[in-house]
C-alpha positions in Angstrom: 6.6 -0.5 73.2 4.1 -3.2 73.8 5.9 -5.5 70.9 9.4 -4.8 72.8 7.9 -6.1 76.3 6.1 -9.0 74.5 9.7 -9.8 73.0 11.3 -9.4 76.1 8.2 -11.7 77.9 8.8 -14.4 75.5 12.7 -14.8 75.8 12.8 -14.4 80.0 13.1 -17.6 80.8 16.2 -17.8 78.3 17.8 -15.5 80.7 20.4 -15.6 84.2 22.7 -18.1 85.6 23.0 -22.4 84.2 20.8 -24.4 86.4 22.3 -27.4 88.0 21.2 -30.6 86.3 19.3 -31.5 89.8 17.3 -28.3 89.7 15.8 -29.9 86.8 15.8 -33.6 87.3 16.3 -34.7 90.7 17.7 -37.9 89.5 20.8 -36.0 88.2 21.7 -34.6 91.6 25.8 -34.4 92.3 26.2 -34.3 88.1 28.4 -32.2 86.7 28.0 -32.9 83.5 24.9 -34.1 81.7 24.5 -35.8 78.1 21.9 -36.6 75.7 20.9 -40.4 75.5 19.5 -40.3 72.4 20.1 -38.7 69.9 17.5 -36.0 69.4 15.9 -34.3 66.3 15.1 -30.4 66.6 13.6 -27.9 64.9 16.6 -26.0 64.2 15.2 -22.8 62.4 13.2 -22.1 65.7 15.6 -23.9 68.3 12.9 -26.2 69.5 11.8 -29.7 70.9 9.1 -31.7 72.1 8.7 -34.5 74.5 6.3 -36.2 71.5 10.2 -36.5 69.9 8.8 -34.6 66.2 11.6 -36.2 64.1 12.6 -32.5 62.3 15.4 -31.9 60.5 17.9 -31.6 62.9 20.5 -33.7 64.8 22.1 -33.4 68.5 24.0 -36.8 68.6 23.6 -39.2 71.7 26.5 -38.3 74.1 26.2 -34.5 73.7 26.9 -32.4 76.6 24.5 -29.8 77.4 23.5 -27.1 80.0 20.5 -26.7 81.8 19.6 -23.2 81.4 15.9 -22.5 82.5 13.2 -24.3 83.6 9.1 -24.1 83.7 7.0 -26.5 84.6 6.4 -27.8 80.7 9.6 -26.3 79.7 13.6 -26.6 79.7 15.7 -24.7 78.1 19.4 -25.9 77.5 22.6 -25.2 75.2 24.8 -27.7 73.4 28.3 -27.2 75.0 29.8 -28.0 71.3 28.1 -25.7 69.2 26.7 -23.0 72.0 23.4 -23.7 70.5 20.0 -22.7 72.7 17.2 -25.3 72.7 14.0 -25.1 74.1 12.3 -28.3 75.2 8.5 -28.4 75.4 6.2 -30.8 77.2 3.8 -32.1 74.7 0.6 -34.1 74.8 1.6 -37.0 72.9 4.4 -38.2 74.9 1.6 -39.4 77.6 4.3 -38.9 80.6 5.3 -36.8 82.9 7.3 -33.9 81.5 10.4 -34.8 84.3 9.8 -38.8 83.5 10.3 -37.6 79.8 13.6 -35.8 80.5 14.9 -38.7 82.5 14.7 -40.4 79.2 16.8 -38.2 77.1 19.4 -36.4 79.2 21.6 -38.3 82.5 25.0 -38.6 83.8 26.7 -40.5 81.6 26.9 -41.2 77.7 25.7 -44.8 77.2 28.3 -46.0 76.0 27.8 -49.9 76.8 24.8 -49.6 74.9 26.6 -47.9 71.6 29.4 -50.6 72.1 26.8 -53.5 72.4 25.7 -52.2 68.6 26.9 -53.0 65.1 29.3 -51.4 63.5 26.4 -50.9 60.7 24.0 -49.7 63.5 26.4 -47.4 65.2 26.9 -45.8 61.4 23.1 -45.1 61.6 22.9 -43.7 64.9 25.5 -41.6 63.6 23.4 -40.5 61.1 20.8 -40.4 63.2 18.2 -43.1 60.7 16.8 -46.0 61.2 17.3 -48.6 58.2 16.4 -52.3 58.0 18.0 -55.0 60.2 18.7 -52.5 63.3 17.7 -53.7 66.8 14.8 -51.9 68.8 18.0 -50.6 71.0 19.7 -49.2 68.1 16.3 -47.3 66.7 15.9 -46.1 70.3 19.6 -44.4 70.5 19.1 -43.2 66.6 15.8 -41.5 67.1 14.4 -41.9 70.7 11.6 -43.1 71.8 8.2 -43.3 69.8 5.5 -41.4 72.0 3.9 -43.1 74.5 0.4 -42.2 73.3 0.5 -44.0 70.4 3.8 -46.9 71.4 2.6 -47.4 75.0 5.4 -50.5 75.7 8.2 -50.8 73.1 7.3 -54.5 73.1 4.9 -53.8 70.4 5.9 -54.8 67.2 4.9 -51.5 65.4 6.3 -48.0 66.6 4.6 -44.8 65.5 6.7 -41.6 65.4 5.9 -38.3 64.0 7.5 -35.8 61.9 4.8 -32.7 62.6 1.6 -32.7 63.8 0.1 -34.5 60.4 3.0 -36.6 59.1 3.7 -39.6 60.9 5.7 -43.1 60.4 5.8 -46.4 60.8 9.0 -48.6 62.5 8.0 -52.6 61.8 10.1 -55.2 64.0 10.4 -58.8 63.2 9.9 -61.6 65.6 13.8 -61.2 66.6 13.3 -57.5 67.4 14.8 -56.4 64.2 13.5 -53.8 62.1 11.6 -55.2 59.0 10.5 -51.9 57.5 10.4 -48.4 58.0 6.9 -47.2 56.4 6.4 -43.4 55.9 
């Protein structure tokens, strides 16, 4: 009995009615639709994200719809209109931000398009892919892999961006003086 109300504790704020995207960031208010502007990497054995932007296994490409479905205070939970896939969105200490200044970073009203246009056609193959390879520009790392957490990338006019696979394993982006990548160092 207590196992079955811990269960049911854990999954209640995966329960009732969508949200609408402006109960969740005000920004988004008269949406109807919201999409991913990034492409984002989850954990897809346990469903999960976190504002540090873990670089796991997984892919939800940039332009995604999705569907608010819950919200805490360090917490969304949302579903993939494509695949009906539930994700839940965590606030973590390494993204340095505000957990709503952190969603407004990932999720708005529109695909960017302009900004997938603006790439290569060899850049828009690896935000496909969701990688980051050589000769890429700092836009076309950001729409493969999202931003590098503040805590450790405070401006992304640094030269070096640090991202992180788990809690232990983390890489390296390089940029050249044109804003190119040079190297990717794991």
């Amino acid at each position: 009995m207590v196992v079955a109300a811990a269960l049911a504790a854990s999954c209640a704020h995966r329960q009732g009615p969508p949200l609408e995207p402006s109960q969740v960031i005000a920004s988004l208010a008269g949406a109807t639709t919201v999409y991913t502007l990034t492409n984002l990497h989850p954990d897809d054995e346990r469903m999960v994200l976190y504002t540090a932007n873990f670089q796991q296994p997984g892919l939800i490409p940039v332009c995604t719809e999705i569907t608010f479905l819950r919200r805490g205070d360090d917490w969304v939970t949302f579903r993939v209109s494509s695949t009906g896939k539930e994700y839940e969105y965590d606030s973590h200490a390494a993204s340095a931000e505000p957990f709503v200044q952190n969603l407004e970073r990932y999720f708005g009203k529109a695909c960017p398009t302009a900004k997938l246009e603006a790439l290569t056609p060899r850049e828009r193959d690896m935000v496909r892919m969701g990688v980051v390879v050589a000769g890429m520009s700092k836009e076309a790392v950001v729409l493969s892999i999202g931003y590098p957490p503040l805590r450790d990338t405070p401006t992304l006019e640094r030269p070096v961006w640090k991202y992180w696979s788990s809690r232990l394993r983390y890489f390296l982006v390089e940029f050249d003086d044109s804003g190119k990548v040079e190297k990717v160092t794991y």
